[in-house]
KOLLUMPA-543571 format. One record per residue (C-alpha): residue in one letter; x, y, z. Coordinates in steps of 0.25 Angstrom, whole numbers, plus 5000, padded with zeros to 4 digits. Layout:
AXYZ...
//
This chain:
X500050005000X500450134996X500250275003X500550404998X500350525006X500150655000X500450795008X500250925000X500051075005X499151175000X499351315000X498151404999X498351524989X496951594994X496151595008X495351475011X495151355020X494051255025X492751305032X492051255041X490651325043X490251205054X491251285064X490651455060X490751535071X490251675074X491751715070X491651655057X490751575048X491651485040X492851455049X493951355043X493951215046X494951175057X495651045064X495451005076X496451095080X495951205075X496751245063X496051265049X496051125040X495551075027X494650955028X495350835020X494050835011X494150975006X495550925000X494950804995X493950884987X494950964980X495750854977X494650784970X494650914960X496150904958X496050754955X494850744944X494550634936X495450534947X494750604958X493750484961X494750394960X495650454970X494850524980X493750424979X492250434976X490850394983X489750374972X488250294975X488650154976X490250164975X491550254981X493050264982X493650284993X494750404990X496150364989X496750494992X496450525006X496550675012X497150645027X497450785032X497650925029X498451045038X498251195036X499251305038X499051435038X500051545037X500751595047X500251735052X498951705044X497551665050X496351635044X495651745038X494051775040X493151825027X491951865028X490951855016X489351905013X488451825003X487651944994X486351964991X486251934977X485051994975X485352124985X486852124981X486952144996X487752065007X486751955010X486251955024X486751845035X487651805023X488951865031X489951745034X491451725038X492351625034X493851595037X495051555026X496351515028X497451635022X498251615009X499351535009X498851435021X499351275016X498451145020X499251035020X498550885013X498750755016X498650655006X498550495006X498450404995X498450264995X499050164983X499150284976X499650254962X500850334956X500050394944X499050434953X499950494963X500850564954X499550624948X498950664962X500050734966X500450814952X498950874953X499150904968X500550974965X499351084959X498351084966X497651204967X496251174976X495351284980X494851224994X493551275003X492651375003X492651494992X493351414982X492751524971X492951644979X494551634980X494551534994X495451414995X496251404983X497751324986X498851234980X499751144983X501051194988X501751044993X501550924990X502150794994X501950624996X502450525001X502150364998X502250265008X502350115003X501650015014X502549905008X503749975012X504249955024X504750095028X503450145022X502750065031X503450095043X503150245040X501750235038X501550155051X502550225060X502350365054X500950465059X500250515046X500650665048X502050635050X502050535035X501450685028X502450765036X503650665030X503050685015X504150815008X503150925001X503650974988X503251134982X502251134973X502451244962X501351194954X500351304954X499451204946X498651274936X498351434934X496851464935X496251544925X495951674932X495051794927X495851914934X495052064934X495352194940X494652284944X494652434948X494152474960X493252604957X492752644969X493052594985X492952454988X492552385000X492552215003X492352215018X492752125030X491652085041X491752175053X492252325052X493552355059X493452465071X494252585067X495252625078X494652705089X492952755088X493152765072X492252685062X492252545059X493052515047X492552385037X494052345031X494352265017X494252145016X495652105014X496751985013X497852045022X498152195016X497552155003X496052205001X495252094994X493952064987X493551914989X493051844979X492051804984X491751954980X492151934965X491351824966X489951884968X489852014961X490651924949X489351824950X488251934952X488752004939X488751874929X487251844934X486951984931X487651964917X487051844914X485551874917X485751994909X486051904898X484851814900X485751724908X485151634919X486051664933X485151634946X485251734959X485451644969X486551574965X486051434966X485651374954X486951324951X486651324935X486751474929X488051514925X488551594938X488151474948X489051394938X490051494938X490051574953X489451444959X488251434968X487651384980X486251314982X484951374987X484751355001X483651285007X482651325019X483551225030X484851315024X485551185018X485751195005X484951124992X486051064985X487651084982X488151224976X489251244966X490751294966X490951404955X492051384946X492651534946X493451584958X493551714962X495051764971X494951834982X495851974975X496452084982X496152254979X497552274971X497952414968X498152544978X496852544984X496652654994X496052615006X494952725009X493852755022X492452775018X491652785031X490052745028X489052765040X488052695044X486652765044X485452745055X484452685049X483252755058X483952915058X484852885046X486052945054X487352885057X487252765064X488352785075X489652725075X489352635064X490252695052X491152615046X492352625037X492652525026X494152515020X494152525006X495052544993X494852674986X495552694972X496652754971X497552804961X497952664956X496752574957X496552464965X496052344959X495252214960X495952084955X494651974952X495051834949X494251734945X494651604943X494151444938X494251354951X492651304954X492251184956X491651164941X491751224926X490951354926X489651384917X489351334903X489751484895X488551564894X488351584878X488251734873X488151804862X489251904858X488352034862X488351974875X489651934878X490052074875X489052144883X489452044895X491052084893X490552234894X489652204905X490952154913X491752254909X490852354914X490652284927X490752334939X490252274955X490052364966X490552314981X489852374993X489952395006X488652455011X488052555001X489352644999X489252724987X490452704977X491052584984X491552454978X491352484962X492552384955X492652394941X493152304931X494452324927X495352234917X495152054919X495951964911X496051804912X497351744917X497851604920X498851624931X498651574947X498851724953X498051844946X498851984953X498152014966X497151924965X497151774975X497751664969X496551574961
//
């Protein structure tokens, strides 16, 4: 009997992690999975699941299958992983708002928090294989040397994208004595923690991504949860939303106005896009993904759907000028100043050189987008002056002149990094 164990580490190249909403808490809503101990950990069977994608076609016959009347039981088994985040870093806590697709308004009781490991945390995979054949090992091990898995939540909004950045095994012969003696004597951490890892400076293969700037035109504002008190009895002051002293816009941001303007485009053209959101068959639910309607117990009416475009979280480039505008609150019955509730949110104002958006969007969902929507010439035309033209207003409140981005150059590039912009 042969076993080859398998030990490889991933590095991730944007914020993600495991959640666990079984654990929410008043401090947060989607906290990270932990060990026993505490720390954050990937569950074996989120690694599997990747792995199954990376494998294709042999996937059944490796990792197994269970059908009606018949299964496999898999012959690679997941054993352990191990996650190590940076030194100095901690997770970090976002804070997200479904809209009102009708209103396009925050959509009430629709707030919720979730914690991510940072950038450039590793989780370290155990591997075991048993009777492994040498075509299928060496064949196994050439597609992890790439592997580029997006793991956990918001896949599509730039969450959990990583590679393989060591990668080592080892092969233990039972008919060998020594071999033998090492299985039997030998703990099972301490046969991982003998296996040498190797660099991997295979980046695997460039994704095709769609890379758009824009031009901030007036001030723009994506806010965290709670205000921060100014020093002393001064107003309260809503900060950026930001990824260490980079000002950001998430993507699940790109993601929503991007959808809400092709369902305008394509009702305007006489095509079919629901408003919900959960049909699952008109081209945006294909493209953007969807979730099913909800039923009266809150448990959901079937399985939703991955969309096959991702959207990177990109950071304000430029020499944007951090301006103060100071808003008011109004009471409601003498339509006066309500006291001591002004507050000041941080936001970029142009400057001579303009600050800029960097969009990305790239292929990575779970399945092959939409059949293409046929069109005549005149329509096509009219749709690429359309997005020229377009333009999508932020707000915060009903701040007059806040938030207007308009579309500046876009270009398609295969390349792993678009400038400024989180690796894809």
């Amino acid at each position: 009997m042969r076993i080859t164990l398998v030990r490889l580490e991933l590095e991730l190249l944007e914020t993600g992690g495991i959640t666990a909403p079984e654990h929410a808490s008043a401090a947060v809503d989607l906290p990270l999975a932990t060990d026993p101990a505490g720390n954050p950990w990937y569950p074996p069977t989120s690694l599997a699941g990747a792995m199954r994608r990376l494998l294709g076609p042999s996937a059944d016959r490796l990792l197994g299958y269970e059908a009606d009347d018949a299964g496999r039981a898999s012959s690679i088994r997941v054993l352990a992983t191990h996650v190590q985040v940076p030194q100095h870093r901690r997770p970090t806590l976002r804070v997200r708002n479904a809209m009102d697709r009708e209103r396009g308004a925050p959509r009430a009781t629709f707030l919720f928090s979730s914690e991510a490991l940072p950038v450039g945390s590793t989780v370290e995979v155990q591997l075991r294989w048993d009777d492994a054949s040498d075509s299928d090992l060496t064949a196994v091990l050439e597609a992890l040397s790439s592997w580029r898995p997006v793991l956990g939540r918001g896949g599509t909004v730039g969450h959990g994208r990583c590679r393989v950045t060591r990668l080592g095994n080892r092969t233990l012969d039972l008919d060998d004595d020594s071999d033998l003696l090492d299985w039997l004597c030998s703990d099972g951490p301490d046969l991982f923690e003998a296996i040498t890892l190797e660099d991997q400076h295979d980046q695997g293969a460039a994704d095709l991504l769609l890379d758009v700037r824009w031009r901030i035109a007036d001030a723009l504002h994506i806010g965290t949860e709670e205000p921060e008190a100014d020093s002393g009895e001064g107003p309260r002051v809503s900060p950026m939303l930001r990824d260490g002293d980079d000002a950001v816009v998430p993507g699940s941001t790109w993601k929503g106005v991007l959808r809400a303007r092709c369902e305008y485009i394509l009702r305007s053209i006489g095509v079919g896009a629901c408003l919900p959101g959960t049909c699952g068959e008109c081209p945006p639910c294909q493209l953007f993904g969807w979730g099913p309607p909800r039923r009266d117990n809150d448990a959901p009416a079937e399985r939703g759907a991955r969309g096959s475009v991702r959207f990177l979280e990109c950071v304000i480039g430029g020499d944007p000028l951090h301006g103060l505008d100071s808003p008011h609150a109004q009471e409601r019955a003498t339509r006066g100043h309500r006291p001591r509730d002004r507050w000041r949110p941080r936001r970029p104002a142009l400057h001579r050189r303009d600050p800029h958006l960097g969009f990305a969007a790239a292929p990575g969902g779970a399945r092959p987008g939409p059949t293409p929507v046929p069109m005549g010439t005149r329509v096509a035309a009219r749709r690429r002056r359309r997005y020229r033209r377009w333009s999508r207003r932020y707000r915060r409140g009903n701040h007059p002149g806040s938030g207007h981005v308009a579309a500046g150059r876009h270009r398609w590039a295969a390349r792993a990094r678009p400038d400024r912009c989180r690796e894809g």
